[in-house]
N, C-alpha and C positions, 0 to 999 in steps of 0.2 A: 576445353577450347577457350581460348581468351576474347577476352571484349576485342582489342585491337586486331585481331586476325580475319574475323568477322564481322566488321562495324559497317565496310561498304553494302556486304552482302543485306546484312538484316535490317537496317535501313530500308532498302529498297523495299523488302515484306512488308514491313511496319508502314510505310507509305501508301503499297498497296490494297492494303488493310483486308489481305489474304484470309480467310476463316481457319480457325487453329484446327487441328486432327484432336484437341480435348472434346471430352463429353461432356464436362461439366462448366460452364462460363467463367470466365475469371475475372474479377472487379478490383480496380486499384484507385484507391481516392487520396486526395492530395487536397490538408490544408493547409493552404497558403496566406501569408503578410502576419506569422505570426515575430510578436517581438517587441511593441510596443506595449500590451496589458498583460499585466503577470494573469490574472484571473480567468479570465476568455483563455490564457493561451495554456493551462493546469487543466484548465475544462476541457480544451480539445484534446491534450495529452491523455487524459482519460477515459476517451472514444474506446470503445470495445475492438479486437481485433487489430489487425497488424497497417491502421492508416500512415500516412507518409506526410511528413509535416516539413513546409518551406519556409525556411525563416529569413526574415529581410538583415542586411548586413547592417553594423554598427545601429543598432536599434538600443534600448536603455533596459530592454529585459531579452533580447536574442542571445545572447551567449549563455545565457540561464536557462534557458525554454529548451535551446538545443541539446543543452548537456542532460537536461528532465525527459524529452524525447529518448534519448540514446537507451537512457538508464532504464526507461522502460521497453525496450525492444522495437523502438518507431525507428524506422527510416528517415533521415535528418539531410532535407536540398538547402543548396542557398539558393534564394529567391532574390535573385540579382537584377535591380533596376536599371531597365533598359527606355533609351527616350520615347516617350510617347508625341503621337500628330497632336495632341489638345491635352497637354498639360497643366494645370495653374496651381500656382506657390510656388515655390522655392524647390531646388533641385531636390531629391531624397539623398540620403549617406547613400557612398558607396554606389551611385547612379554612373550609370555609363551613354556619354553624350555622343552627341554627330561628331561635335569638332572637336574632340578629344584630339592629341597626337597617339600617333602608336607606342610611345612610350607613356605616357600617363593613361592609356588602356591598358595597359599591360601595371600600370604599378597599382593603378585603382582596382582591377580585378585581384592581384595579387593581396590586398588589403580587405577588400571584401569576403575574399573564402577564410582567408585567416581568421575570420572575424564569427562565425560560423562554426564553432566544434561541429567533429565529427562529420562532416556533412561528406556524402558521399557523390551526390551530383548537384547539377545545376537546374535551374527551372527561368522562367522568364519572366519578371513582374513588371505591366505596361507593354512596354517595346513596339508600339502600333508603328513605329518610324524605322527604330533600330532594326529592325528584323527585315526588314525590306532590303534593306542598304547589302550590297554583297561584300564590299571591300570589311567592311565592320564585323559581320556576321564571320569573315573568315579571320579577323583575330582572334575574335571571341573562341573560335572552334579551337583554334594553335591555343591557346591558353588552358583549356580543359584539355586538349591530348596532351599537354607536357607534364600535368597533374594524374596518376596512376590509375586507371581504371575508373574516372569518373564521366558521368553521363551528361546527357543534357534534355529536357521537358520545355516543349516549347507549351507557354500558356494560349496558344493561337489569337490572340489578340487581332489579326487581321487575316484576313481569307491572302494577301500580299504576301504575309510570310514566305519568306527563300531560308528559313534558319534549319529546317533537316536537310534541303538540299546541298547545302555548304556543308553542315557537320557528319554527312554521305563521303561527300569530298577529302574533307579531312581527316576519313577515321575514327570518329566522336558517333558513341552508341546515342541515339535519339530518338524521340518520338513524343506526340503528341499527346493534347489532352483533346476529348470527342464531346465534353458534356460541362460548361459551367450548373454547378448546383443553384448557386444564390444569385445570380445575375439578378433576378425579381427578389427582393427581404422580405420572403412573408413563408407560412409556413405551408403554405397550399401550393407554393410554385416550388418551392427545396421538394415536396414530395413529388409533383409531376416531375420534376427534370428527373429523379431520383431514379423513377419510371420510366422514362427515359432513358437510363445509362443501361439499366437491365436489359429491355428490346435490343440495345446496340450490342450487347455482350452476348445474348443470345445468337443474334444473326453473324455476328463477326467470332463471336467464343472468347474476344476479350474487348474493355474499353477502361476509358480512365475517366474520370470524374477531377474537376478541381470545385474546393468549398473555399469558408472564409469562418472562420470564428466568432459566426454570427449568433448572437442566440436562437435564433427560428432556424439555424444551421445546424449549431447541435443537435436542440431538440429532436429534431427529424434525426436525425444518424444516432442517436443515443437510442431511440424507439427500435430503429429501423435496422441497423448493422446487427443484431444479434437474430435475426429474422430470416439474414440470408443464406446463411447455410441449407436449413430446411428449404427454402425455395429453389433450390439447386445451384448457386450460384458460389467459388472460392471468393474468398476476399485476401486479396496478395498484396504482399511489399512492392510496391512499382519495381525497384530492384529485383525480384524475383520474376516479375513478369517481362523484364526483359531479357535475365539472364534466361529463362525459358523458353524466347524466340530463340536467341542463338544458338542454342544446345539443339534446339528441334530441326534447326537445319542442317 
């Protein structure tokens, strides 16, 4: 069954956040903003198990980290800057604005995934503005269906988000993240949320996690990812966990 045949349908599950017929919870974590430090981003790389890493476009170590990812069997998004309500500094590379035209959306996205080996979907970094906007939200979606088989991860930055219901609309596999790890830098809140992502995956049989390449981030997933098996819980490729909605329908 292909992504594109069932993108409307599984959409709608994944929104509804329907409980899977698995017995055993499925956990998919995604770190994200890697691409600016070689070392933090070697460090994430070497997380145990199959994590899924977002890398920001035109960064000065992103096309390196993505090909290191690959090479080690991770999952590789582009973590594509969308505008945020309360920004400050200078725009990010590869950022996609309100007042863009639809052709310098369309060329900047196209420069962006280029920019990104290997990457297989997209994910959302920021967008507390973009993601509202529906006319935006529906290029964004044309842009990922005209590229073969790639997804899209909204990072939920606002409760506002309309970006699955668009990418519903347009036939774009999507779906959400349920749990920030490090929203709090320390290593006592990475473990409660962590805690957190478990309950949710328990009660629903799956959830997604986004981190950041923190050290009190690591740490905790270094200790902790090799623990979950024994606690009954997979640890999947986000790509596996959604080509596993579809299939199940």
């Amino acid at each position: 069954m292909s992504w594109r045949k069932t993108a409307l349908v599984a959409a709608a599950v994944l929104l509804a956040g329907q409980a899977d017929s698995e017995s055993r919870p499925r956990i998919a974590i995604i770190i994200d903003d890697l691409g600016y430090h070689l070392a933090a981003g070697k460090r994430a790389i070497a997380l145990p198990g199959p994590v899924t890493f977002a890398v920001l476009p035109e960064t000065p170590r992103g096309s390196e980290l993505a090909r290191l990812a690959h090479e080690n069997g991770k999952d590789v998004l582009l973590h594509l800057p969308l505008e945020a309500v309360n920004h400050i500094g200078a725009a990010e590379p590869g950022g996609m604005v309100l007042d863009m035209s639809r052709e310098n959306f369309r060329a900047t996205f196209a420069s962006a995934i280029a920019a990104v080996p290997h990457a297989i979907g997209v994910s959302s970094h920021r967008g507390s503005l973009l993601t509202r906007h529906p006319g935006h939200m529906a290029w964004l979606m044309k842009e990922i269906r005209t590229r073969e088989d790639l997804f899209f991860i909204d990072s939920y930055t606002t409760h506002h988000s309309i970006a699955l219901k668009l990418a519903a609309e347009e036939g774009v596999p999507a779906t959400k993240r349920d749990v920030f790890l490090d929203h709090e830098r320390s290593v006592e809140a990475v473990e409660r949320e962590l805690e957190r992502l478990k309950a949710k995956a328990r009660k629903r049989g799956h959830a997604i996690a986004i981190g950041h390449p923190f050290p009190e981030t690591l740490e905790v997933l270094e200790r902790e990812l090799p623990l979950l098996e024994e606690q009954g819980f997979d640890l999947v490729r986000i790509s596996d966990l959604l080509h596993a909605e579809w299939n199940r329908i």
